[in-house]
Residue frames as a rotation matrix with the C-alpha (Angstrom) as fourth column:
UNK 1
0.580 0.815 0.000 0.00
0.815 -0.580 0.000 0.00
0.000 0.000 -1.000 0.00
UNK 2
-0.071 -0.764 0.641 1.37
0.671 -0.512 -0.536 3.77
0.738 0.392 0.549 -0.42
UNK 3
-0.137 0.395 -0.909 1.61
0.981 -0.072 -0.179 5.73
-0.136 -0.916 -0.377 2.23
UNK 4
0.665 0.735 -0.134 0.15
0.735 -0.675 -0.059 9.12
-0.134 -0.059 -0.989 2.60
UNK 5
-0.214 -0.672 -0.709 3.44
-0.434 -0.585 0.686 11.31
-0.875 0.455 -0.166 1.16
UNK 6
-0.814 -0.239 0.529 2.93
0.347 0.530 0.774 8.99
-0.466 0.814 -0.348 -1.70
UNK 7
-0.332 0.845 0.418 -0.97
0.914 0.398 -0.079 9.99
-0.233 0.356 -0.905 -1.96
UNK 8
0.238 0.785 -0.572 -1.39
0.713 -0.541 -0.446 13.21
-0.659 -0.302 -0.688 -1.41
UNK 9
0.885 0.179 0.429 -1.62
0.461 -0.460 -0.759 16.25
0.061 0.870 -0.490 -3.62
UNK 10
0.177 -0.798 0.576 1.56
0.734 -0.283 -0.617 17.78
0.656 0.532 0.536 -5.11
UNK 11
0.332 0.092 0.939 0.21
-0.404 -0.886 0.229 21.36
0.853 -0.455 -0.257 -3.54
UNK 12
0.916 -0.016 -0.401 0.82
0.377 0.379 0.845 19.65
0.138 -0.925 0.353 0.28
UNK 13
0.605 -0.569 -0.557 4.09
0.627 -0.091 0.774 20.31
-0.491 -0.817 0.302 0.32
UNK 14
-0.648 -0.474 -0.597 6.14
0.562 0.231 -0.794 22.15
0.514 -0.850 0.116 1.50
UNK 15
-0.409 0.521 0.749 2.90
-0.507 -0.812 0.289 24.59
0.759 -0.262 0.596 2.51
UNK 16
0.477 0.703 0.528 1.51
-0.624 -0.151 0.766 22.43
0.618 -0.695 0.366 5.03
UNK 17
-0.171 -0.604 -0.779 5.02
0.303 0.720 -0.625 21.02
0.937 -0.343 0.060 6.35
UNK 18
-0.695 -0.409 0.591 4.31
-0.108 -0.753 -0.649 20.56
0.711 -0.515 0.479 10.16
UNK 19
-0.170 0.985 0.040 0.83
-0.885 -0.170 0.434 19.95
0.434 0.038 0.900 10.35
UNK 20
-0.189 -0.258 0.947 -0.06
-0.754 0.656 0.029 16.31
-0.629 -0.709 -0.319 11.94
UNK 21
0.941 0.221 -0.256 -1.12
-0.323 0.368 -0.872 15.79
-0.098 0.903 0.418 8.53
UNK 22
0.557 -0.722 -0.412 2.73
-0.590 0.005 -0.807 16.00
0.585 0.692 -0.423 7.60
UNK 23
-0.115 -0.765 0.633 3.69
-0.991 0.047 -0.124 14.37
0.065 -0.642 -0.764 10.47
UNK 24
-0.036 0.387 0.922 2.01
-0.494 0.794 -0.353 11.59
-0.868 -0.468 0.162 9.96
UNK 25
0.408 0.022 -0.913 2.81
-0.895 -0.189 -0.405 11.26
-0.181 0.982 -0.058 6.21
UNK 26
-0.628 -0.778 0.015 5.11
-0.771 0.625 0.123 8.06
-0.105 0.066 -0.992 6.57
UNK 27
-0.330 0.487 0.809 1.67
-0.572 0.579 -0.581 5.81
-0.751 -0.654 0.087 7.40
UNK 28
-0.928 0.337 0.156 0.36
0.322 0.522 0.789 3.11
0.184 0.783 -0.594 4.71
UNK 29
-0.221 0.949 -0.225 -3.06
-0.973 -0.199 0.117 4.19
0.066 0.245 0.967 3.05
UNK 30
-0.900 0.074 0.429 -5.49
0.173 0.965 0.197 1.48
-0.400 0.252 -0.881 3.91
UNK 31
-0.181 0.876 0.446 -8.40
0.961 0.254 -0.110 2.69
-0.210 0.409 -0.888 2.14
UNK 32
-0.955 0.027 -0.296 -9.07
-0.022 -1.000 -0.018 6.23
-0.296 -0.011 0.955 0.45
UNK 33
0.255 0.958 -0.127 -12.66
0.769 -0.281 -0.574 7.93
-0.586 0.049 -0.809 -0.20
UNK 34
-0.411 0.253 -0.876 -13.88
-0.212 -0.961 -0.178 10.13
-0.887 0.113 0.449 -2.86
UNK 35
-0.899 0.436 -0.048 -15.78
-0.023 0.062 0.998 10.76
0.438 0.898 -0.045 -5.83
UNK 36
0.136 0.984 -0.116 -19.72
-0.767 0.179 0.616 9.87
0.626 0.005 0.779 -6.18
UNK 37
0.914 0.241 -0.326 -21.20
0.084 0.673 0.735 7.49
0.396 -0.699 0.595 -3.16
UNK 38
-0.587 -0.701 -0.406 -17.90
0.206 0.355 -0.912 7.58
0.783 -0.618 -0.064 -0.93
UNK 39
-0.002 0.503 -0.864 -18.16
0.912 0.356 0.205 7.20
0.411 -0.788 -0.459 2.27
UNK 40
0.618 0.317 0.719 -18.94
0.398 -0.915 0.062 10.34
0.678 0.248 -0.692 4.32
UNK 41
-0.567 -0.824 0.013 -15.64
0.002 -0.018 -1.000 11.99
0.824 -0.567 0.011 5.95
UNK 42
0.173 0.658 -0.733 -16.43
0.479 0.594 0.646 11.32
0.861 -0.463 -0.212 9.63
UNK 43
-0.699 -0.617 -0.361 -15.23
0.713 -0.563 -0.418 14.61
0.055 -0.549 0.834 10.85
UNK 44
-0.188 0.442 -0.877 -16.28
0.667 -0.598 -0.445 17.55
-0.721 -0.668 -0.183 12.03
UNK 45
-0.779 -0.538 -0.322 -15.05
-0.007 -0.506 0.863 19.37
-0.627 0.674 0.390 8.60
UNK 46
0.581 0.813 0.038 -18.30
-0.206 0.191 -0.960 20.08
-0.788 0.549 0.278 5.62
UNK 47
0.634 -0.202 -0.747 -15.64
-0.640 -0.679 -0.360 20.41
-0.434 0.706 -0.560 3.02
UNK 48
-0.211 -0.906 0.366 -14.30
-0.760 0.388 0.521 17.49
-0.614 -0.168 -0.771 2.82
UNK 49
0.629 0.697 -0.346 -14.70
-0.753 0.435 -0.493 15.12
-0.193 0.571 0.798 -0.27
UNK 50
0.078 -0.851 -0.520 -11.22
-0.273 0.483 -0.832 13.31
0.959 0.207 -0.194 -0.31
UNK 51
0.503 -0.282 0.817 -9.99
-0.864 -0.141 0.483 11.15
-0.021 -0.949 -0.315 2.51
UNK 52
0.238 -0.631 -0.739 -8.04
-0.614 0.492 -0.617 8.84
0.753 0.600 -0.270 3.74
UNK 53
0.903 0.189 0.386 -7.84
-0.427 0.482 0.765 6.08
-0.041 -0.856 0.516 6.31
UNK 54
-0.107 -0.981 0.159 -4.32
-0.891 0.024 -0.454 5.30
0.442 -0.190 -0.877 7.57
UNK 55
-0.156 -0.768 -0.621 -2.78
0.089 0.615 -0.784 2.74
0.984 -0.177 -0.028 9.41
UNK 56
-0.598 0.026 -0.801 -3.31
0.800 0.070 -0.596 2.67
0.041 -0.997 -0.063 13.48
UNK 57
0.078 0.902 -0.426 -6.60
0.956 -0.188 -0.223 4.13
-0.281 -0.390 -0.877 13.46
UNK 58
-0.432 0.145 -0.890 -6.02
0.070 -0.979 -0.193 7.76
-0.899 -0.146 0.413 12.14
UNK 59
0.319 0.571 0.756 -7.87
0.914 0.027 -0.405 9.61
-0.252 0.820 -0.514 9.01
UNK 60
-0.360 -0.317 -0.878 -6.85
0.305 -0.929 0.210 12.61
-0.882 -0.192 0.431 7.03
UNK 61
0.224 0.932 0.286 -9.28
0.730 0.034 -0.682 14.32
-0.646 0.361 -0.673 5.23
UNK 62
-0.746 -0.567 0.350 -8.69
0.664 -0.592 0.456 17.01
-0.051 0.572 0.818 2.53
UNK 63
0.149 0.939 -0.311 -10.89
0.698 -0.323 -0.640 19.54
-0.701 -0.122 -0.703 3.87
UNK 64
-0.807 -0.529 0.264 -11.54
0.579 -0.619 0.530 22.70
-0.117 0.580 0.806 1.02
UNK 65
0.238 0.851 -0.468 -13.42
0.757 -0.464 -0.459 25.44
-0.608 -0.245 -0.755 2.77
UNK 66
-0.203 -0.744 0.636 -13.61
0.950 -0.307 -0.055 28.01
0.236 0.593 0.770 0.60
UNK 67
0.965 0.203 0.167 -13.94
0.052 -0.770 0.636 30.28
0.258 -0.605 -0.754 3.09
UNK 68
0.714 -0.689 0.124 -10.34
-0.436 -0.298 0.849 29.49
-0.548 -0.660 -0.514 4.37
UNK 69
0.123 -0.677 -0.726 -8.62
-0.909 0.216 -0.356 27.53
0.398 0.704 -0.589 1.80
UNK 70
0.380 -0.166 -0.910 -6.88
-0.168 0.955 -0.244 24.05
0.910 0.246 0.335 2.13
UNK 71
-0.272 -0.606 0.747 -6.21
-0.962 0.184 -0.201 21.96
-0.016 -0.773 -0.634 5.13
UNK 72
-0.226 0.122 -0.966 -5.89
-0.484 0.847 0.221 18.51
0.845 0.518 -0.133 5.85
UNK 73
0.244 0.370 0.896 -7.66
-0.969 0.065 0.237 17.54
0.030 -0.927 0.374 9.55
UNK 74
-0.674 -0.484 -0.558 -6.36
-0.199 0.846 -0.494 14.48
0.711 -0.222 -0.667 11.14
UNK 75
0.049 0.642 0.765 -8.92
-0.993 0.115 -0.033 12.82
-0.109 -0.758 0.643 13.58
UNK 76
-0.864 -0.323 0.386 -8.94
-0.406 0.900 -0.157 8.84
-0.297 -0.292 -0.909 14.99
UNK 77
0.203 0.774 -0.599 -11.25
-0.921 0.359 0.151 6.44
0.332 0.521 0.786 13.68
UNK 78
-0.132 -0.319 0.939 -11.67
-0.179 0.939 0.294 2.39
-0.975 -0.130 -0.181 14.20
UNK 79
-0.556 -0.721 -0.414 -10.29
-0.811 0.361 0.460 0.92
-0.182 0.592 -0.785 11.49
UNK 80
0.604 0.781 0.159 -13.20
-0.769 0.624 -0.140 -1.50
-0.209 -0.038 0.977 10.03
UNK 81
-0.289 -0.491 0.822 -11.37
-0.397 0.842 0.364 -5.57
-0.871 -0.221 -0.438 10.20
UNK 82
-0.428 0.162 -0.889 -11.56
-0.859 0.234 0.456 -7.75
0.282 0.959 0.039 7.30
């Protein structure tokens, strides 16, 4: 699987070096979301239509308010078993 430096968008860096997004950048994608019928991001965030479920429970969403511009919230999740 690739891990989230591999997935995300060109723009990410180096503007959001730092973030817990970037800190967590090293983690294997185990499952990403977007387009028509994805699942809905399970944050707090409206703006989010991309995500991404990580490794040890975390998610990072690609939130684009366009009130404030790009960020990428990080929030825990369980992690659904096979």
């Amino acid at each position: 699987m690739p891990t989230l430096r591999e997935t995300l968008p060109k723009e990410f860096f180096p503007e959001h070096a730092g973030t817990q997004a970037h800190k967590l950048d090293y983690l294997e994608v185990v499952a990403e979301h977007f387009g028509q019928g994805m699942e809905p991001w399970p944050g707090p965030q409206k703006h989010v239509y991309c995500w991404w479920e990580l490794e040890q429970g975390y998610a990072v969403g690609w939130n684009e308010n366009p009130n404030r511009g790009w960020s990428f919230p990080v929030i825990r999740i369980k992690l659904k078993t096979a």
